[in-house]
C-alpha positions as CSV (number, residue, x, y, z in Angstrom):
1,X,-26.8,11.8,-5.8
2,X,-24.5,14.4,-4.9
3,X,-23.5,15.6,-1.6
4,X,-21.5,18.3,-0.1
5,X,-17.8,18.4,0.8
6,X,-15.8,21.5,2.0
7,X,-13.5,22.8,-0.2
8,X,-10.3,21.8,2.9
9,X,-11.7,18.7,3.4
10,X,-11.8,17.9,-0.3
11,X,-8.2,19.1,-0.5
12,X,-7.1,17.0,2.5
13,X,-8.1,13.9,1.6
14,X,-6.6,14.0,-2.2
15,X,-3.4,15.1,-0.6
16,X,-3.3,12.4,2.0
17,X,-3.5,10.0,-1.3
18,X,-0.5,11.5,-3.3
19,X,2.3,9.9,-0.8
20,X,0.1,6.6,-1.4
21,X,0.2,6.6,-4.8
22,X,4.0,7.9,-4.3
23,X,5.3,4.8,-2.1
24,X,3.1,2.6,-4.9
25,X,5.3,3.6,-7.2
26,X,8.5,3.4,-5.6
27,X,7.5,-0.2,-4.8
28,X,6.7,-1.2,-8.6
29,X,10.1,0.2,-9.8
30,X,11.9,-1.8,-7.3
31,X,9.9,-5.1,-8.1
32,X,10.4,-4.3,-12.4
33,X,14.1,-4.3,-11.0
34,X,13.9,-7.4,-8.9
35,X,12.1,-9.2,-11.8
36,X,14.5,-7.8,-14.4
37,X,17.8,-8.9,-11.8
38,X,16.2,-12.3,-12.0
39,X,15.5,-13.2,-15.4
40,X,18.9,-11.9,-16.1
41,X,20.1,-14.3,-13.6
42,X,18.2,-17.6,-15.2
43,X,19.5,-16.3,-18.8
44,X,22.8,-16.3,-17.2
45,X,22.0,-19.8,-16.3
46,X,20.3,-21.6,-18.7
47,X,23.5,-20.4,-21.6
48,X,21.2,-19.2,-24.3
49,X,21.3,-16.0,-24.1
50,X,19.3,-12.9,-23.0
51,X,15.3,-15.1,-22.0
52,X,12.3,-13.0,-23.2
53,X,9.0,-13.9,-21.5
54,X,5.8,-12.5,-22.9
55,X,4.1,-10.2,-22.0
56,X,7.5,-8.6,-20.5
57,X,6.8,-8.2,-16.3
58,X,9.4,-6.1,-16.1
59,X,7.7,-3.7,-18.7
60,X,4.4,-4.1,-17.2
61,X,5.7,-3.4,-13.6
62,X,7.4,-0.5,-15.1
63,X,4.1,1.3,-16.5
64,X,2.3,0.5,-13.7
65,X,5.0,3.1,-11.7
66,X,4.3,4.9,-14.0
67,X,0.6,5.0,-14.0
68,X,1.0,5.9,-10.1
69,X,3.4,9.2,-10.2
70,X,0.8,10.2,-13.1
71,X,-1.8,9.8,-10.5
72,X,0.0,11.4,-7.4
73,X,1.1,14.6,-9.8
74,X,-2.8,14.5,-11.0
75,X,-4.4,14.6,-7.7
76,X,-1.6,17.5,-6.6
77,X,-2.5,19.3,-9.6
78,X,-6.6,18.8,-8.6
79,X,-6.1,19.6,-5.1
80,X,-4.1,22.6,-5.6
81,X,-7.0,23.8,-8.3
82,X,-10.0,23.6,-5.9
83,X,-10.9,26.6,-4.0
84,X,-10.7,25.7,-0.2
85,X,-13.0,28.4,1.4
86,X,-16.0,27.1,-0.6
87,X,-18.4,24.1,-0.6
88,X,-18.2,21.6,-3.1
89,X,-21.1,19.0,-4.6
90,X,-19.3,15.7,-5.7
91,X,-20.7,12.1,-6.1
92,X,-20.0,8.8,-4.7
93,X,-18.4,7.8,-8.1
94,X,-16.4,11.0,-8.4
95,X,-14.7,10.5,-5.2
96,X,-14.3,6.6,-5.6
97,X,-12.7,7.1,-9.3
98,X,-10.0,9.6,-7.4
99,X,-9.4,7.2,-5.1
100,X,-10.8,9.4,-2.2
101,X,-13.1,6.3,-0.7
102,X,-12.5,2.7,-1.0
103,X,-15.6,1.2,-1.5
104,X,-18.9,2.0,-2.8
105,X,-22.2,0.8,-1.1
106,X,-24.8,0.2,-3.2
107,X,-27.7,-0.1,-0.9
108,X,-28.1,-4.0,-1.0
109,X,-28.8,-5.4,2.4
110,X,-27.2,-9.2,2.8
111,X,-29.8,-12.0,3.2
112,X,-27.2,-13.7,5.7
113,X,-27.9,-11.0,8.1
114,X,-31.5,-12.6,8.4
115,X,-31.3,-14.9,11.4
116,X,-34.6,-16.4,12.3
């Protein structure tokens, strides 16, 4: 079900995720380079020569930073597209799948909240 959103709200909120997504990828850079540093260091070690683990972490770190400045530029590129000064109809999944809300309540009521 759809529901309204003003067009500066809409744009706030994806812009308040871009530095998120930002700093996420700043951090899996620096952990690719961490995990590179230290399986350089036990190749060093061990004496056989340059250690390959599968599937690479370093590589896998490295596309995840990736995955995250794609993101940030996306959701720049989307907030910068929507016209402010008008009212916008988006869903619950729209605005969980942009990362706008966190969690998506699907109208089940716990059975632990029933004290008798």
């Amino acid at each position: 079900m759809p529901f309204k959103i003003s067009g500066v709200e809409l744009v706030r909120r994806l812009r308040t995720k871009v530095p998120e997504y930002k700093t996420m990828a700043e951090h899996c850079t620096q952990h690719a380079k961490e995990i590179r540093k230290k399986v350089d260091e036990i190749s060093g070690i061990s004496g056989h020569g340059k250690m390959q683990i599968m599937p690479d972490p370093d590589e896998i770190w490295r596309t995840r930073a990736e995955s995250c400045k794609a993101r940030a530029s996306d959701l720049m590129w989307l907030s910068d597209s929507i016209t402010e000064d008008q009212v916008h109809e988006v869903t619950a999944e729209e605005m969980f799948s942009l990362g706008i809300i966190g969690v998506l309540s699907l109208g089940f009521e716990s059975e632990d909240n029933n004290e008798d």
